[in-house]
DRENMAR-458352 format. One record per residue (C-alpha): x negated, y negated, z; residue in one letter. Coordinates in pm, whole numbers, padded with zeros to 5 digits, always signed. Each point is the difference from the previous one (the first is absolute). Layout:
N
XYZA;...
REM end
This chain:
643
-03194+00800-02734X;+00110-00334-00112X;-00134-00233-00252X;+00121-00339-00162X;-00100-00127-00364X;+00156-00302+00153X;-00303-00091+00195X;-00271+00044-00313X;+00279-00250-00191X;-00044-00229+00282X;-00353+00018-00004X;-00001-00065-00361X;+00193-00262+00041X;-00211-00148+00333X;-00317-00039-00278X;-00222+00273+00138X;+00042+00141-00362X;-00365-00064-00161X;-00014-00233-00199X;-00234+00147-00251X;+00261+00290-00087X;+00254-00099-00267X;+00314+00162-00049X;-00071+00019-00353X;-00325+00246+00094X;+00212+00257+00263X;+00168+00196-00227X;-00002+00408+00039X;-00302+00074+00215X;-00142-00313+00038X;+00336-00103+00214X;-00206+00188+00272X;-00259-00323+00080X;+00047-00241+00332X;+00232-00278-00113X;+00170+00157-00363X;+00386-00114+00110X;+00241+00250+00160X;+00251+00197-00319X;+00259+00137+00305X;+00311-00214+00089X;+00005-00018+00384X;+00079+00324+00191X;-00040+00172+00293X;-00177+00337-00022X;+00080+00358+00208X;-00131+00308-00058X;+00114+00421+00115X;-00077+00310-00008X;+00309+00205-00030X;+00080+00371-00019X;-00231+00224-00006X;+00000+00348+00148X;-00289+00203+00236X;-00194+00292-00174X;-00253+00188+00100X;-00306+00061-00219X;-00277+00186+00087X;-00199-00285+00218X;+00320-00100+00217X;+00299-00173-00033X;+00057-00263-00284X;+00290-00255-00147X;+00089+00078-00311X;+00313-00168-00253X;-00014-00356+00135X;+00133-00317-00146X;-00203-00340+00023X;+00271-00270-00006X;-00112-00341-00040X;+00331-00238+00113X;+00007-00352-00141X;+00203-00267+00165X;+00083-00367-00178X;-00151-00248+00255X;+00257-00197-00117X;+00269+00229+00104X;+00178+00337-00171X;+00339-00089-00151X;+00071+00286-00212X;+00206+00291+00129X;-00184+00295-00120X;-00412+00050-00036X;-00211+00120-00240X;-00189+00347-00027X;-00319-00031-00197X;-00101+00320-00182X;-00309-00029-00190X;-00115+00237-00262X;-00266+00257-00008X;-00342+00000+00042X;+00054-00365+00173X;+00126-00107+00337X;+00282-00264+00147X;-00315-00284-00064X;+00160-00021-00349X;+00292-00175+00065X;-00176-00288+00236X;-00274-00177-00310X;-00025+00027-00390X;-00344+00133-00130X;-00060-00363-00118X;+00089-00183+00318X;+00364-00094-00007X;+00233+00113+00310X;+00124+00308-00042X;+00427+00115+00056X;-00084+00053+00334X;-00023-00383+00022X;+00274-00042-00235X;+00264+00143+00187X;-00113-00108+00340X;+00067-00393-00156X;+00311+00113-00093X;+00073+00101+00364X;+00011+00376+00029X;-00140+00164+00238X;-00264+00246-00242X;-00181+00362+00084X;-00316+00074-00136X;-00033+00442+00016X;-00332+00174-00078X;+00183+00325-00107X;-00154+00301+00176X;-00345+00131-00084X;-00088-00312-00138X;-00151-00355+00111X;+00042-00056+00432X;+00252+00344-00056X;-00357+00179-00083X;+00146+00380+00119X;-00277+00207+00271X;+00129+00321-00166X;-00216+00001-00277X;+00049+00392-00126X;+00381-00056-00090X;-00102-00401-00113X;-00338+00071-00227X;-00079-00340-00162X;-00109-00062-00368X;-00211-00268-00039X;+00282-00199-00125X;+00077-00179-00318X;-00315-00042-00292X;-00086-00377-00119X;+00051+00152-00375X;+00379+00114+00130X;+00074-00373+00191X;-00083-00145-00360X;+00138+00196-00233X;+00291+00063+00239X;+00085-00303+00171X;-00207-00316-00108X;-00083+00016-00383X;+00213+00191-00178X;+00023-00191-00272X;-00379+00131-00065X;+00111+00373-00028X;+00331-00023-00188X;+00101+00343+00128X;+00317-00064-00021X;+00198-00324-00248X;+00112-00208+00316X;-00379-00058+00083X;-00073-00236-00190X;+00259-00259+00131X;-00212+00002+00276X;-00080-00378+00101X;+00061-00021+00417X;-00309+00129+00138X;-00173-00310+00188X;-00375+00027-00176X;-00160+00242-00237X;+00100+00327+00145X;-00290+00191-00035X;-00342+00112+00255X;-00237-00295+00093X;+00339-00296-00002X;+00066-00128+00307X;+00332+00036+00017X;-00015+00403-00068X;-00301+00019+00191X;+00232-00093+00315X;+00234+00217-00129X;-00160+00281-00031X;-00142-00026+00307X;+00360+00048+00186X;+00015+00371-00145X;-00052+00250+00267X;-00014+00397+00040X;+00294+00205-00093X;+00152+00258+00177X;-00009+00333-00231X;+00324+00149+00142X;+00279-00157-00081X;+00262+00196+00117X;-00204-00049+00361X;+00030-00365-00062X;+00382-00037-00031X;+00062+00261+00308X;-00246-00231+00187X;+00209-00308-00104X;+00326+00183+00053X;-00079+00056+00403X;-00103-00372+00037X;+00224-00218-00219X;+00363+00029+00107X;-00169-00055+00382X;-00155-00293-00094X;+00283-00130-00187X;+00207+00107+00355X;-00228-00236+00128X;+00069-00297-00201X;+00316+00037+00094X;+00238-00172-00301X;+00049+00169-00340X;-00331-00130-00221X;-00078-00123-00316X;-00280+00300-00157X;-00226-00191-00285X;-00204+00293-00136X;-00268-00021-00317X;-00110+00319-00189X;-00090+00312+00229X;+00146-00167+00316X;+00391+00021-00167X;-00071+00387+00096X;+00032-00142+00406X;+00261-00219-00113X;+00220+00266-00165X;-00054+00215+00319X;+00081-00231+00233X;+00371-00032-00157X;+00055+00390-00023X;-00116+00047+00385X;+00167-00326+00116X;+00170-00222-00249X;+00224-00145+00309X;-00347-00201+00040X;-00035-00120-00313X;+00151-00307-00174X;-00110+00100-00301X;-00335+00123-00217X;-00173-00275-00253X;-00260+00193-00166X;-00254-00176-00219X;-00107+00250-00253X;+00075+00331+00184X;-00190+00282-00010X;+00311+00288+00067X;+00018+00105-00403X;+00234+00281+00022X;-00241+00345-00014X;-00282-00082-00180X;-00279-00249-00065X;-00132-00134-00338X;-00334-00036-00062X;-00150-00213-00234X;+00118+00035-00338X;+00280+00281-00055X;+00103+00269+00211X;-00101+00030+00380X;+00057+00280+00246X;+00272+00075+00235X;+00041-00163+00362X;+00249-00114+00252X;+00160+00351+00025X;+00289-00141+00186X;+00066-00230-00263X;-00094-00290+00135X;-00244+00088+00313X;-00220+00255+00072X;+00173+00120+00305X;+00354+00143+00013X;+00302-00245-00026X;+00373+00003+00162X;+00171+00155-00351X;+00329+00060-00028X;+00045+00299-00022X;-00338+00088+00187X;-00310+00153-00112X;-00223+00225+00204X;-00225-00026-00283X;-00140-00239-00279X;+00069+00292-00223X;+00391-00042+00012X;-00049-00361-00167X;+00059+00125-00340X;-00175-00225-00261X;+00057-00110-00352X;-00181-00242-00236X;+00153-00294-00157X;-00089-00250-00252X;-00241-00041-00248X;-00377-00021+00085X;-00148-00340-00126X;-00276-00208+00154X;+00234-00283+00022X;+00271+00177+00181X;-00021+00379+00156X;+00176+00263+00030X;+00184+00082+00278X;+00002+00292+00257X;+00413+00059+00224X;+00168+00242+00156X;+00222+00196-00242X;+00382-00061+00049X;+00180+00052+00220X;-00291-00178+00187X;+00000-00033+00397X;+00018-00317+00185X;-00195-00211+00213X;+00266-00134+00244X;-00210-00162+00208X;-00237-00155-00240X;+00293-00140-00240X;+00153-00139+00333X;-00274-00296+00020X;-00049-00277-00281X;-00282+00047-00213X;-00150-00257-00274X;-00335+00059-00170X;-00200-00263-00148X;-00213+00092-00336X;-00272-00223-00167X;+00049-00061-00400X;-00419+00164-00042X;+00027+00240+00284X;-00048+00413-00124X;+00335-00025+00233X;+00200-00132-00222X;-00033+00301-00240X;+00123+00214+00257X;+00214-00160+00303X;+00283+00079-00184X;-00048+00337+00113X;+00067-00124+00355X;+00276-00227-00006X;+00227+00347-00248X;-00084+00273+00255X;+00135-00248+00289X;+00278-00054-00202X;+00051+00354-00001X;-00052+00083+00377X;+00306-00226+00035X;-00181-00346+00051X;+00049-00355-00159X;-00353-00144-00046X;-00100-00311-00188X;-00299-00043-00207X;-00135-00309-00053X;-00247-00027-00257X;-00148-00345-00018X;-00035-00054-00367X;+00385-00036+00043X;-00037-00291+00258X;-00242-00153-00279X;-00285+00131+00276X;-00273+00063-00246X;-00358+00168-00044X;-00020+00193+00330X;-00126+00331+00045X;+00016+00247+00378X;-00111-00206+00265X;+00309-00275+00009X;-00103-00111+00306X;-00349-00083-00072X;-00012-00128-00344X;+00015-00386-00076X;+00389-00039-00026X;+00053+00202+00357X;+00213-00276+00153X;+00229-00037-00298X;+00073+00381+00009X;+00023-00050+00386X;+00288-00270-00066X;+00144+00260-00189X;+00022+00266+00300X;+00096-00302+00200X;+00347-00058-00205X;+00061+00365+00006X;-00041+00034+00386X;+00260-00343+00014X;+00232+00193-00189X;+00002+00307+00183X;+00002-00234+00357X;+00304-00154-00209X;-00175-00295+00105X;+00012-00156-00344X;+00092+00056-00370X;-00299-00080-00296X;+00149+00008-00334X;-00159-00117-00359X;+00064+00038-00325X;-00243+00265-00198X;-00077-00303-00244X;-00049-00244+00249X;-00252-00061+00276X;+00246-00205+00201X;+00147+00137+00326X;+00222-00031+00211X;+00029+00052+00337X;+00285+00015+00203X;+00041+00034+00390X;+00381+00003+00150X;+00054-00012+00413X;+00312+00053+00157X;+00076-00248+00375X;+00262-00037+00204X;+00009-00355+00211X;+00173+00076+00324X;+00184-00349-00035X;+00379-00107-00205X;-00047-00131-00368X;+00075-00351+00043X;-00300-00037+00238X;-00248+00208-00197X;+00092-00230-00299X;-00039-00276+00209X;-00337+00120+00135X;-00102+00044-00405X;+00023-00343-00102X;-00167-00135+00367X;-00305+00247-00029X;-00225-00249-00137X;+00140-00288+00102X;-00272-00031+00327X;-00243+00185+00166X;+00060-00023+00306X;+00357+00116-00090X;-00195+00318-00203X;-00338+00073+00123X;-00068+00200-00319X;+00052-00313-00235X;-00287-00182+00064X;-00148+00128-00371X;+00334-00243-00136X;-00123-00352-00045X;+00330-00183-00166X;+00352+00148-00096X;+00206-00217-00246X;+00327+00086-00099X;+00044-00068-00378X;+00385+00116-00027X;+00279+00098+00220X;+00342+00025-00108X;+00349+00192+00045X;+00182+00173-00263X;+00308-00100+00037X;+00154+00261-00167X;-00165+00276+00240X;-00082-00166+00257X;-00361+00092-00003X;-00314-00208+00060X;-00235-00027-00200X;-00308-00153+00043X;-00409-00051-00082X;-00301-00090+00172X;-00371-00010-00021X;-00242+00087+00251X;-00361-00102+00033X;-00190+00256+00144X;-00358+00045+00061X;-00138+00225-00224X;+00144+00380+00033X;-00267+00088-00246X;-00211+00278+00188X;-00310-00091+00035X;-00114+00360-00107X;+00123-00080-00336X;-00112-00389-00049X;-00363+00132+00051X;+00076+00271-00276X;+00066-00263-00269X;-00222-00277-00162X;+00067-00375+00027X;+00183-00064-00341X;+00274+00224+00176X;+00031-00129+00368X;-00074-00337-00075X;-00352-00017+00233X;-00002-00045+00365X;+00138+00251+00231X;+00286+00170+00086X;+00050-00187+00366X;+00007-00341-00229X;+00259+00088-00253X;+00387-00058+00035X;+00298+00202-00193X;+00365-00136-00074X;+00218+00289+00041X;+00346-00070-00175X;+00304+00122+00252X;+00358+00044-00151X;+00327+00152+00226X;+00336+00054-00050X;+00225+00055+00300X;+00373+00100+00040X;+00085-00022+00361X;+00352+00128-00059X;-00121+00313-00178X;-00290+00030+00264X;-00342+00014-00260X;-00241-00194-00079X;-00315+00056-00282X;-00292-00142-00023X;-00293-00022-00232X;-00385-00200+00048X;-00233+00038-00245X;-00377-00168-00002X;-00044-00264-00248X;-00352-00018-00004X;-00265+00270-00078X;+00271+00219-00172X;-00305+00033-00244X;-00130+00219+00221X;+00266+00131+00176X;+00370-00024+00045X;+00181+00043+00295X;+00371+00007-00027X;+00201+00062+00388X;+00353+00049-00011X;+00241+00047+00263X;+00343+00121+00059X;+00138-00094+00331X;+00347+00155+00059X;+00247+00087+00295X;+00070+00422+00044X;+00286+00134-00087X;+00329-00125+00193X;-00192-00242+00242X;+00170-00312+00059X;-00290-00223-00025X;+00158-00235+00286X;-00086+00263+00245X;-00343-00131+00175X;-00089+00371+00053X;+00009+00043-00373X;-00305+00092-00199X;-00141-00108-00310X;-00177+00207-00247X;-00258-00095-00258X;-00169+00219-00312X;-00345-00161-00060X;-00167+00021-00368X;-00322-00102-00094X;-00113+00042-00346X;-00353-00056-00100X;-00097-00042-00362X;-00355-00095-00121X;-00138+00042-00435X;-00252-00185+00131X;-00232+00272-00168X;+00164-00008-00311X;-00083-00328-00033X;-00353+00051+00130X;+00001+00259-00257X;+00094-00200-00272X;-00301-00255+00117X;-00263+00265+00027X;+00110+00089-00332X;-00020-00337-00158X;-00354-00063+00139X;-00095+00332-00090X;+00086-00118-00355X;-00138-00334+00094X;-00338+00138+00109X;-00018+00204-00378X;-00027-00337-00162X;-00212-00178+00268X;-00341+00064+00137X;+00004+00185+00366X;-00162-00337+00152X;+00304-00218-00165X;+00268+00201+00203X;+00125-00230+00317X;-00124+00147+00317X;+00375+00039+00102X;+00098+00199-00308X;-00280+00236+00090X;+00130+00045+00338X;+00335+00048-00088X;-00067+00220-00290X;-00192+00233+00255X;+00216-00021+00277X;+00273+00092-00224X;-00195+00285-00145X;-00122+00177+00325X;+00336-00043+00202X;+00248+00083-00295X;+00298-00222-00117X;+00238+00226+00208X;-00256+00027+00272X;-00002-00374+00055X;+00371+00005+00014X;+00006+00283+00239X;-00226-00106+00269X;+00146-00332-00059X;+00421+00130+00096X;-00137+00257+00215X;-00138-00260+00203X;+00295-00204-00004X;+00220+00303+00077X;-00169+00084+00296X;+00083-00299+00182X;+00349+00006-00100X;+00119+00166+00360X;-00185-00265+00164X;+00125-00289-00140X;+00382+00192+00004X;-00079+00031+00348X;-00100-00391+00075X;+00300-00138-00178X;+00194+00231+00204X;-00111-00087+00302X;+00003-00336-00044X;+00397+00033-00116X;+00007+00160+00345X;-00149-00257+00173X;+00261-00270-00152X;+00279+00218+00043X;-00082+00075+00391X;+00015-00424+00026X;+00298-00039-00189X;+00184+00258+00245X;-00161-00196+00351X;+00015-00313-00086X;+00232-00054-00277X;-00006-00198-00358X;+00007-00297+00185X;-00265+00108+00220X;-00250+00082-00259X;+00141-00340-00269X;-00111-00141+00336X;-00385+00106+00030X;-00058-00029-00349X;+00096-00353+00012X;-00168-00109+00298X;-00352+00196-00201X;+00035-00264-00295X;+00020-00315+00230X;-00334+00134+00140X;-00151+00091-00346X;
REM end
């Protein structure tokens, strides 16, 4: 089965939308009428049944334990190594993940822009995995209105615990007869009774499917479905890249009910069904227990093995970070988690957002009105673990900065691939991949005599290397007007070369909208050790760094503030339409949020671009070696006399 939100964008775009249906009016349910615009970035849609085993009940033969897998392919292409695993929580299905309650695209979307390839899984007995062996899977009717709001959506109205009222994320009132909870609460389905029937169901399914996908996978779990997630990496953790786990539900042998106290769960510790321990258990019963901590509603006590306590091998093999709102009941108790892991023998990290300056949200991460800014979050932490980049920032500061470092080899001496460096924009039809390059000037070149080494300093023009993706984020008084395919960039170049020593460094950095976002490329060309760069068979190798830095938000902050203070002293009709705008752009994306989206962007085309200029090197280099300095002097003169 195959589907494309691709063709309803193009539609949209075509103008078959109606035109009587504003955006403005197709938020939560109403997103359902003929023309309201497409949420989804463009993808291409597959869907499975997988696993599954043949019983037979009293009627005949039935299948029973089944996965349904919906696969979600970029149109534009999947250039991440590893895939996501969607887990979704209980009492809902793998629809979480693809729309928020009030209309915005959902993770699924998210990460599909980004360029993974993403799985959507309706765990078993729930959603399309709906289970024909209903005396082991007895439903409940599900989860109660009263327990979505007091639980989930307005907390802050109970205060059953101090956290709650810190509550500010949910998108809309939160209670029965909103629109946004009324589509919310209309994603909650039957529960499976039997839990322990659940996971074994899971267990005979998920490592196949996960067979099936074939490379080691991402698993991004919220709530109950962290259970699958924590199974998955005891059964096969050779599959897994690693376990993200918004909010997880695995609190170490017991659950807490509202208020104090609770009553005991999870007899394995974490799951219901039996884990690899080291030593082994035949039972739940040899887990012996012990209670730690004081019991507060602000922070619970905690239930662990007693010492010497047996380890999960398997478990502690795969990385593990869990995400915690600031208002979420969780974060009076998902400490619990991340000290029993600890003392299985795992490393886990807990991230709790108030520490990222993430503020006001409460269980549903993924659905609340910040969702992409927590996304970007889960987005740096995948880049780290890919070792595909390194985010760092100061506690006190909302700056960051991003850094991305490639290693090359050019399969050509060092005096020709320095030779090729300075040429590379010098003509198109020399490099094919410099037609963005509209004028170099050289402002300096000298020798120092006393080294030897030359030293010198250009300036590029350059159509804009804005993305567009981020001009359309940000309002006129920033970009200037227009649009990104009008604007131009000077990008300051300084090298220093030492031919006798055999290195050369480099360093460009963009001279225009560094206001938004700075991007800083050095390079360090040298010759491997004992080469004699006069051998043409030599090679040349080159370390790439690109570092990205944007307080763009800090200073959208500090405006959002000032016309906050502005607006105290002035009537609501007296604010400037673009102070509005801003001041509610900044507020619903986040300072850090806007600086996020805005490098994560960037980032992601950093391989592509490394790869152009690369290529285009190449593509110098290769006429250098046929046809000779002379050869190419040659062409590049005879292209001016017919310019």
């Amino acid at each position: 089965m195959r589907a494309s939100s691709f063709l309803v964008s193009a539609l949209a775009a075509a103008g078959l939308a109606s035109a009587s249906c504003k955006s403005s009016n197709c938020k939560a349910t109403n997103g359902v009428a003929f023309g309201c615009p497409p949420v989804d970035k463009a993808y291409v849609r597959d869907a499975f049944f997988l696993g599954g085993r043949t019983v037979a009940l009293s009627d005949g033969n039935y299948t029973v334990d089944q996965l349904f897998v919906e696969k979600l392919t970029p149109v534009k292409g999947v250039t991440r190594p590893k895939p996501l695993v969607f887990l979704h929580g209980g009492g809902i299905s793998g629809a979480t993940w693809l729309n928020t309650p009030d209309g915005r695209q959902g993770w699924a979307s998210y990460f599909v822009d980004q360029g993974f390839q993403v799985y959507l899984v309706d765990i078993v007995a729930v959603g399309r995995s709906a289970n024909a062996d209903t005396t082991t899977f007895s439903m409940t009717p599900g989860t109660s209105i009263e327990i979505l709001e007091q639980g989930f959506t307005a907390v802050e109205r109970f205060n059953t615990y101090p956290q709650s009222q810190l509550h500010t994320q949910w998108p809309g009132a939160g209670v029965d007869g909103d629109a946004v909870f009324d589509q919310f609460k209309q994603g909650f389905l039957p529960l499976p009774s039997n839990a322990t029937a659940q996971e074994l169901a899971f267990r005979a399914s998920g490592c196949r499917f996960l067979a099936l996908v074939g490379r080691p996978a991402y698993l991004v779990s919220h709530s109950m479905g962290s259970a699958a997630a924590l199974l998955l990496t005891n059964d096969c953790p050779e599959r897994v890249a690693a376990s993200i786990n918004l909010e997880p539900f695995t609190v170490p042998f017991f659950f807490y009910g509202w208020g104090l106290g609770g009553f005991p769960a999870r007899p394995y510790g974490l799951t219901n069904s039996r884990l690899d321990y080291v030593p082994p258990v035949a039972s739940a019963a040899e887990l012996r227990v012990e209670s730690v901590g004081t019991e507060t509603l602000a922070k619970r006590n905690c239930y662990r093995q007693v010492e010497p306590a047996r380890q999960l091998p398997k478990v502690a093999s795969v990385p593990y970070v869990a995400l915690t709102g600031e208002a979420s009941v969780h974060i009076t108790y998902d400490h619990c988690i991340i000290d029993y892991l600890k003392q299985v023998g795992g490393q886990p990290e807990w991230i709790k957002l108030e520490d990222l300056g993430i503020k006001g949200n409460g269980h549903f991460l993924h659905q609340e009105r910040n969702s992409e800014e927590i996304a970007d979050v889960v987005l740096e932490w995948i880049n780290k673990a890919d070792g595909k980049a390194k985010a760092t920032r100061r506690p006190d500061s909302p700056a960051m900065v991003l850094t991305h470092t490639t290693n090359h080899a050019y399969s050509h001496p060092f005096p020709a691939v320095t030779l090729a460096y300075f040429l590379r924009y010098s003509s198109p039809k020399l490099n094919p991949f410099s037609t963005h390059v509209m004028s170099t000037d050289t402002i300096n070149s000298h020798m120092d005599p006393d080294t030897g080494r030359l030293h010198t300093t250009r300036i590029h023009l350059k159509k804009s290397r804005l993305p567009a993706p981020i001009f359309k984020l940000l309002p006129t008084s920033i970009t200037g007007g227009g649009s990104s395919t009008d604007k131009a960039s000077y990008i300051l170049e300084t090298s220093v070369v030492d031919m006798r020593e055999g290195w050369m460094r480099t360093e460009s950095r963009n001279l225009n909208f560094n206001n938004v976002l700075s991007v800083v490329e050095q390079q360090n060309f040298s010759l491997p050790d004992k080469t004699d760069q006069a051998d043409p068979s030599a090679t040349t190798n080159v370390t790439t760094t690109v570092v990205y830095k944007s307080r763009l938000g800090e200073r959208l902050r500090a405006r959002r503030d000032q016309s906050a203070t502005s607006a105290a002293a002035a009537t609501t009709a007296a604010e400037p339409k673009e102070g509005k705008w801003l001041s509610g752009w900044v507020s619903g994306l986040g300072a850090r949020g806007i600086q996020r989206s805005i490098e994560n962007i960037a980032s992601s085309k950093t391989e592509a671009q490394i790869g152009k200029s690369r290529e285009g090197m190449r593509v110098v280099l290769e006429r250098l070696r046929h046809t000779g300095v002379g050869g190419v002097l040659e062409m590049m003169r005879r292209e001016r006399q017919l310019a």
